[in-house]
C-alpha positions as CSV (number, residue, x, y, z in Angstrom):
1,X,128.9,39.9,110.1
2,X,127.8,42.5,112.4
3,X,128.0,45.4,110.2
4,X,125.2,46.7,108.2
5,X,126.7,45.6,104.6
6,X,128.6,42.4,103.7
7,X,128.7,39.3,101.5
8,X,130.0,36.0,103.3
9,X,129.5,32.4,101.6
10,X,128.6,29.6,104.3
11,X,129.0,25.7,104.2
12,X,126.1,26.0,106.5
13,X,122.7,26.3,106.5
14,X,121.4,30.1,106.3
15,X,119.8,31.4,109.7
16,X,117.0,33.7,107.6
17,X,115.7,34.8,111.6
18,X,119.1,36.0,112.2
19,X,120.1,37.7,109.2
20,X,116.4,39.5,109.3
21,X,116.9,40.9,112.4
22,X,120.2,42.4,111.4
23,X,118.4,44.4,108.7
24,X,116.1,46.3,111.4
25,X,117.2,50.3,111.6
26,X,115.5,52.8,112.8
27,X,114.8,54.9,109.5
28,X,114.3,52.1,107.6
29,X,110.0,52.3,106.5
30,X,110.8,49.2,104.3
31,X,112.5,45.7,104.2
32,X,112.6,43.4,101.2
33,X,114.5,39.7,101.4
34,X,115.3,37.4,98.6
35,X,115.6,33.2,99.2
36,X,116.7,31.2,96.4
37,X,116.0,27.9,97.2
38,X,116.8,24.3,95.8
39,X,114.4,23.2,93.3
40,X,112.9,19.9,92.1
41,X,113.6,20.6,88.4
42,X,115.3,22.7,85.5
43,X,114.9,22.3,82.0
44,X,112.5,19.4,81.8
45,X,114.7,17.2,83.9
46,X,114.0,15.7,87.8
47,X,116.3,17.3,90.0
48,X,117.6,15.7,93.3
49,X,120.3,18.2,95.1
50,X,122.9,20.4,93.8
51,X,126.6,21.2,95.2
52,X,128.0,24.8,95.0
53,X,131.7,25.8,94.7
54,X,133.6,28.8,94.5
55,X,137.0,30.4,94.8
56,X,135.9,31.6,98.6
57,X,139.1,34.6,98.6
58,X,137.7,36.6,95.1
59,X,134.0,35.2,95.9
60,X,133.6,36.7,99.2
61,X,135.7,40.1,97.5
62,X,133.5,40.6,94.9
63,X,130.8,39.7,97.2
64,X,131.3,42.8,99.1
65,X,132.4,45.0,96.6
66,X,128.7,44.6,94.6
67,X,126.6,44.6,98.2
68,X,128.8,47.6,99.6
69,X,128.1,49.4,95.5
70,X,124.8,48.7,95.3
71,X,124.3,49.4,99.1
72,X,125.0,52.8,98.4
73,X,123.9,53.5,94.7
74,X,120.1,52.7,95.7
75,X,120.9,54.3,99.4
76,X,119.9,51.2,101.6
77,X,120.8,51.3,105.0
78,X,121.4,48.0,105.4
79,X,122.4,45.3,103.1
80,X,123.3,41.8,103.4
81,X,123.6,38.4,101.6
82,X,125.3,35.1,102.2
83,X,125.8,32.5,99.7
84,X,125.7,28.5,100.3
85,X,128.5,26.3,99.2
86,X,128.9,22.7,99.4
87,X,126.0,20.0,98.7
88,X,122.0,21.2,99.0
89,X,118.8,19.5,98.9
90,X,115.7,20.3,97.4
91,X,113.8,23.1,99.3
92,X,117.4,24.7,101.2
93,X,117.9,28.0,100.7
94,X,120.7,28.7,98.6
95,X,120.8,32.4,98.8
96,X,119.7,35.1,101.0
97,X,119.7,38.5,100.0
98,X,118.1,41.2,102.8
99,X,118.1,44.9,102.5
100,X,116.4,48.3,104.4
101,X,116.0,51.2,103.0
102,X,113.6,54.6,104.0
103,X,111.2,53.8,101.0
104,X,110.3,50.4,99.2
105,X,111.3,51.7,95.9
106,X,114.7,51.5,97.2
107,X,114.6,48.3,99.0
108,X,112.6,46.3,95.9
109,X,115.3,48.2,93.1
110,X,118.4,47.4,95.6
111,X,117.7,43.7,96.5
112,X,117.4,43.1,92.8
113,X,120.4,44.5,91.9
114,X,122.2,42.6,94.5
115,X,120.6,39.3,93.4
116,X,121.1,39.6,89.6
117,X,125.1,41.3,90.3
118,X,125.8,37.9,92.6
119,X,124.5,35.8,90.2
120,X,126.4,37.5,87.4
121,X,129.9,38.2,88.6
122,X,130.8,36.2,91.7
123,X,132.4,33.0,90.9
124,X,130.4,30.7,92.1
125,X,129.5,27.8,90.5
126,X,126.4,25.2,90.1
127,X,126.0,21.4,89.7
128,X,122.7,19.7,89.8
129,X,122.0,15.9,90.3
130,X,119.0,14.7,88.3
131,X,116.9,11.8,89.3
132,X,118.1,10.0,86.2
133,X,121.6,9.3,87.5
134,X,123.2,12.3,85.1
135,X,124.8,15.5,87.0
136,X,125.9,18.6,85.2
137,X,127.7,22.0,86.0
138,X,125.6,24.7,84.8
139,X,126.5,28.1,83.3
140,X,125.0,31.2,85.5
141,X,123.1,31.8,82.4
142,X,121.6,28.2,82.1
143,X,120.7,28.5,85.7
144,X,118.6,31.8,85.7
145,X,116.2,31.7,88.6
146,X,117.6,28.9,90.0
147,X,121.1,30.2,91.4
């Protein structure tokens, strides 16, 4: 992704240095970057990892469509997020969302929007381990702040 918009999932860990200095731009007087990271716990339970799948063809479409929408609904400059699949530890980022924009307003409003339109509407889809030997695939909805 060398453009200044775009959605790509990755079976790899997420270069954050990289991806930051993609969102540089000249007229850009703010940046603002999301990480969602894998977390110890959810609902009262321990959790040990979690493994991420999705249907990569309409995931990475839909991906694009909402960063490329939102991109230029909020008037960022640049936009970008990538998405982990495949199995995470506690502590990996799972998501990365980075945008510029001339003014924070812009940046804060469009990172969010991005963040909370991947976690609704791209299939994409969540199973934690838990320290007591259960696993379970979790409904965006169950997953809120966690995705």
């Amino acid at each position: 992704m060398h453009d200044t918009t775009g959605f790509r999932l990755s079976a790899d860990a997420i270069d954050t240095a990289a991806l930051h200095a993609r969102l540089d731009e000249p007229a850009a007087g703010a940046c603002v970057v999301f990480e969602g990271r894998v977390r110890n716990h959810h609902a009262g339970r321990a959790v040990l990892g979690l493994a991420y799948e999705a249907y990569a063809d309409l995931a990475e479409a839909e991906g694009r469509r909402i960063v490329d929408a939102i991109r230029e609904r909020h008037g960022l400059h640049r936009a970008l997020c990538v998405h982990r699949v495949g199995t995470l530890d506690i502590g990996e980022v799972a998501v990365w969302v980075g945008v510029s924009a001339a003014h924070r307003d812009a940046a804060f409003e469009g990172c969010r929007a991005i963040i909370d339109a991947i976690k609704q509407d791209v299939p994409i889809w969540k199973r934690e381990r838990y320290a007591d030997g259960g696993a379970a695939w979790l409904h965006p909805e169950e997953g809120r702040g966690g995705r």
